[in-house]
N, C-alpha and C positions, 0 to 999 in steps of 0.2 A: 420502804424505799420511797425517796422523797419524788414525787411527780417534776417530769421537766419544764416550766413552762414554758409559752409560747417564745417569749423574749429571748431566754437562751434558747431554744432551739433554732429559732431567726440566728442567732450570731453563730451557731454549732453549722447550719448551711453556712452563712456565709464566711465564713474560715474554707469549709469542705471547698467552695468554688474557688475561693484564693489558692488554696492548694491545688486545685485541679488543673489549675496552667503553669503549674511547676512539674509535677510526677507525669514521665515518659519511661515506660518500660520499652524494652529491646533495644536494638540495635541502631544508628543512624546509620546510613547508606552510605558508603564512601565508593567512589569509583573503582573497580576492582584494579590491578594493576594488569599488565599486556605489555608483550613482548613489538617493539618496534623498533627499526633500522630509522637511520638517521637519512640517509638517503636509499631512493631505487638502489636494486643492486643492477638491473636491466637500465638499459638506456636509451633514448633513440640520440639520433645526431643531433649534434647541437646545430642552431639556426639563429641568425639573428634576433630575427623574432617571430616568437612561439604562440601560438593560438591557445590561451586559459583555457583548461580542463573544465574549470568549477563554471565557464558562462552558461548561463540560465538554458534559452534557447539553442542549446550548441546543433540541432541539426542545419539551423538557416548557415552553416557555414559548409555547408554541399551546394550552395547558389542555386537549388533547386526549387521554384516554385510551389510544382505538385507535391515534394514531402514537406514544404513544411504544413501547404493547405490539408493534407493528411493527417498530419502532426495534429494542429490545431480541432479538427473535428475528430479526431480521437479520443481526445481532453476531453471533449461537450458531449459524445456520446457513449463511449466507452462504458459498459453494463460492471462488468470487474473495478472499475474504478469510483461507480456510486458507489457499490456493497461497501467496497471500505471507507466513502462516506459517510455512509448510514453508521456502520461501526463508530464511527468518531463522535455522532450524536445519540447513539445507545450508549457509550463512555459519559460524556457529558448529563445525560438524563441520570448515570448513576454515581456520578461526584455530588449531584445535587440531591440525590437522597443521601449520602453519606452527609454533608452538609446541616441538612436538618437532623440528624441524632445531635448534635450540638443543644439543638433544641429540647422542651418536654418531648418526648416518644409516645406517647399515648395521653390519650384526653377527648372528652366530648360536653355536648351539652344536649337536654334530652329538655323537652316541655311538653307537657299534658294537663288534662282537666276531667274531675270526674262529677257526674250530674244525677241525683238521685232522686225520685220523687214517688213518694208513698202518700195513698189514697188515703188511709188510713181503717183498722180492722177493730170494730167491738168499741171500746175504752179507749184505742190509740187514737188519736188525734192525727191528722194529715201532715206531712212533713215535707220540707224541700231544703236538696241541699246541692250546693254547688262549689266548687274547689277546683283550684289552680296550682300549676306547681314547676317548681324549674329549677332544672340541678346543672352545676356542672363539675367535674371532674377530671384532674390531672395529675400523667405520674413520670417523675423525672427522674434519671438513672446519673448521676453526677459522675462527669467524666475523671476521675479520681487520675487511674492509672494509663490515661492515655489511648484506649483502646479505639474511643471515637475517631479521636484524632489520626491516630495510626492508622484509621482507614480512610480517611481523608486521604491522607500523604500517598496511602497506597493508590487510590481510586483517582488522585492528579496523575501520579506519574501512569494509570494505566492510560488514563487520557491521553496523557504526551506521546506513550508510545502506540495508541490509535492513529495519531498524527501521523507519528514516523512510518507506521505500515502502510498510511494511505501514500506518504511522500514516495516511499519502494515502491507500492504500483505505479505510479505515478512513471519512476524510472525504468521499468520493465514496458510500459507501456509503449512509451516513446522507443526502448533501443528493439522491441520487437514490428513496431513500422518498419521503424527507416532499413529494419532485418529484411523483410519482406519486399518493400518497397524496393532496395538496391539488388535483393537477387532475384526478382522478378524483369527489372530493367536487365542486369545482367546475361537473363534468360533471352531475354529479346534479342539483344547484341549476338549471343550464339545463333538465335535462327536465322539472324540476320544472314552470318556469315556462312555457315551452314546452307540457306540456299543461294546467295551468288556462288558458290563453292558447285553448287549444283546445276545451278545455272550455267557455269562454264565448262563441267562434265559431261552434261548432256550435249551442250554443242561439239566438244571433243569425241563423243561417244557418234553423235552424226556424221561429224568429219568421218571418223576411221570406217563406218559404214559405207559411205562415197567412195573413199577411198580403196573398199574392197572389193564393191563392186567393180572396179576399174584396174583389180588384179594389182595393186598398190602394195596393200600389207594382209597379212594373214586372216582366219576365223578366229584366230587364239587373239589376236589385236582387239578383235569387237565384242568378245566375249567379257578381253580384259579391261576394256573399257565401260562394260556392260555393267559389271560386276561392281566397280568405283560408284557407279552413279546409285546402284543398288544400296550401298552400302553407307552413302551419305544421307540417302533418301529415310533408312530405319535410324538414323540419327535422331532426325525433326519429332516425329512423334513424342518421344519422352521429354524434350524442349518443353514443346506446346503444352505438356499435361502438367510439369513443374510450373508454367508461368502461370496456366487454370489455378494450379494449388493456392502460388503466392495470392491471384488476387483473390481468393477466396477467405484465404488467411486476413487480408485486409478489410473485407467483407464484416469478418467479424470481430476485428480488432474495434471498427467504426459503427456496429451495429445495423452495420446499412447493407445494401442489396448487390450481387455481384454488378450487376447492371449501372448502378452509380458510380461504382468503381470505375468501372469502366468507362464511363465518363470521362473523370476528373483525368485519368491516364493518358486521354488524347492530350493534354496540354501541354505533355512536356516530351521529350524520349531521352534515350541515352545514360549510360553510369553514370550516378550522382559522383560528383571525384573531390573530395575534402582533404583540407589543409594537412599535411601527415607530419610535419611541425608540431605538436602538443606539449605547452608547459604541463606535467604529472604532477607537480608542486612536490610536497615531501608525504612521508607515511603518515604522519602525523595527522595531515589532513585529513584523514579516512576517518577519525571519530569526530570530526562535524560534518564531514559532507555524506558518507554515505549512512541512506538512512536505517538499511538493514541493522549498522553499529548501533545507530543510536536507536532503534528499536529495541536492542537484546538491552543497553546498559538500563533503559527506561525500564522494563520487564522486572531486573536483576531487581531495580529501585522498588518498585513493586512488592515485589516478593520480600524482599528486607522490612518490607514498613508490614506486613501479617505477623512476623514474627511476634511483632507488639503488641499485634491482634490477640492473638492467642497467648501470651506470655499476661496481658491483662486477664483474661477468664481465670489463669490461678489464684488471682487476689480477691479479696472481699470486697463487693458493690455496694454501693450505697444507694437508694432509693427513696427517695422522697414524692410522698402523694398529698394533694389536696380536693377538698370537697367541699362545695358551698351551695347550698340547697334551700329556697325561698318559695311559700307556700301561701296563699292563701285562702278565706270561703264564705259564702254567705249563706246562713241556715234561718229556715222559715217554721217555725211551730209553735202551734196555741196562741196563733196570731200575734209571734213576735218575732220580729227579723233580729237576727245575730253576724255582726261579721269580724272577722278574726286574722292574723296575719301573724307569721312566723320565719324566723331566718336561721337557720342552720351551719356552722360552718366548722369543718374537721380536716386537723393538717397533723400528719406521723409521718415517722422516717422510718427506714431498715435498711438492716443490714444482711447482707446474704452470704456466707461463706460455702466454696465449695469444699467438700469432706468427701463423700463416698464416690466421687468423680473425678475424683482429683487427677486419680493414675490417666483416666483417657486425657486429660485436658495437657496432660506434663506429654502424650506422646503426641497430641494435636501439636503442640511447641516443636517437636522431634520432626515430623512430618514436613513441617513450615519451614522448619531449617534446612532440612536434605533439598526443598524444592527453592529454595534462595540460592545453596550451592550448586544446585544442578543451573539453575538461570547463571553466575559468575562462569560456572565452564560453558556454555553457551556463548556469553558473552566474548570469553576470552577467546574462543574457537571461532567466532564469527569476526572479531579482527585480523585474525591469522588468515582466516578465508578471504579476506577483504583484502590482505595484501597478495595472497596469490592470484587473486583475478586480476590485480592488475600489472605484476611481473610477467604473468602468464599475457597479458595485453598489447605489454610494450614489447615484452619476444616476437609476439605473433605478428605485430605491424612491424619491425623492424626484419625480418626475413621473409613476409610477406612485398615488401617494399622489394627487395633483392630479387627472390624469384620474378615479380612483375619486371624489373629491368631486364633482368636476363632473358626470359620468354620475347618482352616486346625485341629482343638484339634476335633471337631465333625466329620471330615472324617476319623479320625484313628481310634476314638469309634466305629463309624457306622459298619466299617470294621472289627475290631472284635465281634462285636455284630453279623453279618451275619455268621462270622466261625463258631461262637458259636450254633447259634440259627441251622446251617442247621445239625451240630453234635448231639444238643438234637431231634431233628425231626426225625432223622436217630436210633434213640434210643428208640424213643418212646414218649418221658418226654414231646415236646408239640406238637400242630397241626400245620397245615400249615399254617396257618395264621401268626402265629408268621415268617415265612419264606419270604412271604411275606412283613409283613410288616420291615424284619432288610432288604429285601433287595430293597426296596422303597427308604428307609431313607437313604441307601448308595449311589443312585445310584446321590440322592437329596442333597445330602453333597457334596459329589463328582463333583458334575456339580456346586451347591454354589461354591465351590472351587478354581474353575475355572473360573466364573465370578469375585470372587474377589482377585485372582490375576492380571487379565486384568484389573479390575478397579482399582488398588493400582497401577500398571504403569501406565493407564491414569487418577488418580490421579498425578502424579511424570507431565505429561506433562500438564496438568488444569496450576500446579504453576509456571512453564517455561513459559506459555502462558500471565499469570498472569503479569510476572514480568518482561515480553516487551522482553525476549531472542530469539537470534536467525538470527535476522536482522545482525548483526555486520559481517556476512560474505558476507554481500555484497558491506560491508566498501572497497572506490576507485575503485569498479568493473563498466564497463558500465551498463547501465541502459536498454537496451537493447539487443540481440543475435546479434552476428555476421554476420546471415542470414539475418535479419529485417535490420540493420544496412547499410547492403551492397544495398538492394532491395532497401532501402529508398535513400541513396544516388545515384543510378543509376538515379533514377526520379528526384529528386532534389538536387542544391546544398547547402548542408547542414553545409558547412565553419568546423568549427570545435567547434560546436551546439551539435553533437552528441557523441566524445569527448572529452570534452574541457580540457586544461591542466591544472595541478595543481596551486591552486593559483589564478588562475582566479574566475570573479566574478559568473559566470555557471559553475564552477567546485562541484563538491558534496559535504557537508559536512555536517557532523551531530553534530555538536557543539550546543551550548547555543542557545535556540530559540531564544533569543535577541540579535543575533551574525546577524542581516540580513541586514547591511551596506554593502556594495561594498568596 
């Protein structure tokens, strides 16, 4: 067999590496296909003009100071929102070892010196020897059938879709505030009315006391008035422990202390009340705006680009190793110095085929597949999910809308039906009962009232939530705090991983889920 030499084996690599950026086994990613309507089939009224779903900061349109200073320091401290952070720069750290297999995968370099010195015994003579030596060593897997690369493609788009999951918190974030924040305001408005409600029972409850003394009206009068005030009074308490809950809930949405909360609360009162106007754009919208979608289609991408993965281990790899190894020494005996110098250098290929593993490698393939098709039905079922949250949003604000009209038209009745009612009492004309019951129905209206202006603004934030808003303010921002950033770099060197400049292929972007080429 004729020996290869060096020359053709130099051009037999370089062919191998020409080929190597042509051969891609598996699949490319194509966007799976998804069911969507051309328009809402829900709608709210039409308005001249409509307040954009997709604006960035959509809470500053409740004219609320305290949520949006909420808002804002939720961003900055919010603990759930590093973790998927850090995930974004854990993504990042492993595109960039996916990156270097491009490169040799194994290699070193090793240097040593050995020193010998014999006295010398009988007839020997004394001797001295001393040597140097330095090797080094490299072994390169030539990316033939793709396999490296394929996990590149796959370890971008996981990147992307770390992105996308931090953008979802992101949007969870924000619609569990201002969630918090308006039913907590809400809460207050009920105690509110809850005790002037009370406040004017007990004085009616005094009155009919005077009054009985005075041989006026009945025991059954002051009991029944006794009873009213009792019974507004075991109202308050479950208020007051829902409003405890909300700020507490804010507490730790901000990482911070009931007590600051508490704070920041003095600076505003009252239901946030937002625009109920909302351009919803079209379905379509939902595979770039909400980032849940473009989580699952990044995942799918993902998952498609393994196929590759594993579809390359059935083929035969080729490896190529080299070694270059330089030596040298100075030897001392019978009073003559010797020095000597040597260079070493050995370059083979191989070839590996799998044979007796083949069958698990053909169901590693099988495996890779089923978990691609399981991420396309994810995918597909997470845009179907996407559009009922928000049919299911603009239902809810638009008969939440109605109920609020209709309640505030029963709390103006109610109100004058108790004028009424406590004027004919005071006359004569009916009994107390009637007193009671207009001032039941008011206090009942009144406190409806108030629940459904709270829920008509967290309606207005259900379809914000809906429609994937909110994320966009964290468009080119790091992904982590300045604090975490610093502490993490102190312990490691983290290059420019944590971040990285524009344009690069760890740089952040929220583009096209099939945008995850390098």
């Amino acid at each position: 067999m004729k020996p290869v030499t060096s020359r053709r084996l130099w051009l037999a690599c370089a062919l191998c590496t020409a080929l190597a950026g042509c051969v891609t086994v598996g699949p490319d990613f194509k966007q799976p296909d998804v069911t969507l309507e051309d328009q809402w089939f829900e709608s709210l009224p039409p308005a001249a003009q409509a307040t954009p779903a997709a604006e960035a900061a959509w809470w500053k349109a409740f004219n609320d100071p305290v949520l949006t200073a909420l808002e804002q320091r939720a961003y900055e401290r919010n603990i759930s929102i590093q973790t998927a952070g850090l995930n974004v720069l854990k993504a990042r750290a492993q595109l960039s070892i996916s990156d270097e297999n491009l490169l040799p995968q194994q290699g070193g370099v090793s240097v040593g010196a050995n020193h010998i010195n014999s006295s010398g015994v009988g007839p020997v003579p004394p001797a001295h020897l001393w040597a140097q030596h330095a090797k080094s060593n490299v072994s390169w897997e030539i990316d033939f059938w793709g396999k490296y690369r394929r996990q590149i493609e796959s370890d971008t788009a996981a990147l992307r879709s770390s992105e996308a999951a931090y953008d979802n918190a992101l949007v969870s974030l924000f619609g569990n505030v201002a969630n918090a924040y308006i039913d907590l305001r809400a809460l207050e408005r009920r105690i509110v009315i809850a005790q002037q409600n009370l406040d004017s029972q007990q004085k009616s409850l005094d009155l009919t006391k005077a009054r009985f003394k005075h041989g006026s009206v009945s025991q059954l009068d002051v009991e029944q008035a006794a009873t009213l005030v009792a019974e507004t009074q075991a109202q308050i308490p479950p208020l007051i422990k829902g409003r405890a809950q909300d700020r507490d809930t804010l507490a730790l949405l901000l990482s911070d202390t009931p007590e600051a909360i508490e704070a920041m609360l003095k600076d505003s009162s009252g239901i946030p009340v937002a625009p109920t106007q909302i351009d919803a754009g079209i379905p379509a919208d939902l595979l770039r705006r909400r980032p849940d979608v473009r989580e699952a289609a990044l995942n799918a991408a993902s998952q498609s680009a393994l196929i590759g993965v594993n579809k390359a281990k059935l083929y035969p790899s080729l490896s190529l190793t080299g070694l270059l190894a330089a030596s040298s020494g100075e030897e001392q005996a019978l009073g003559l110095t010797s020095l000597g110098a040597k260079t070493i250098g050995l370059f083979s290929a191989s070839v590996s085929i799998p044979i007796f593993n083949r069958g698990q490698l053909k169901n590693a393939v099988r495996i890779q597949d089923a978990a691609f098709q399981e991420a396309v039905l994810n995918y597909q079922n997470t845009v179907l999910q996407a559009q009922k949250d928000v049919e299911d949003a603009i239902v809810n604000l638009r008969t939440t809308l109605d109920a609020l009209d209709a309640t505030a038209r029963a709390a103006d009745a109610s109100q004058r039906a108790l004028k009424l009612a406590n004027a004919q009492y005071r006359a004569g004309k009916v009994t107390y009962d009637t007193v009671l019951d207009s001032a039941r129905s008011l206090l009942k209206d009144d406190d409806s009232l108030a629940q459904y202006q709270g829920q008509a603004s967290l309606a207005v934030v259900q379809l914000y939530i809906a429609l994937g808003g909110g994320w966009e303010v964290a468009k080119d921002q790091p992904v982590v705090s300045e604090r975490i950033a610093k502490e993490m770099a102190q312990r490691t060197d983290w290059g420019r991983l944590i971040e990285p400049p524009k344009g690069s292929s760890f740089a952040r972007t929220s583009g096209d889920p099939l945008e995850t080429g390098k």
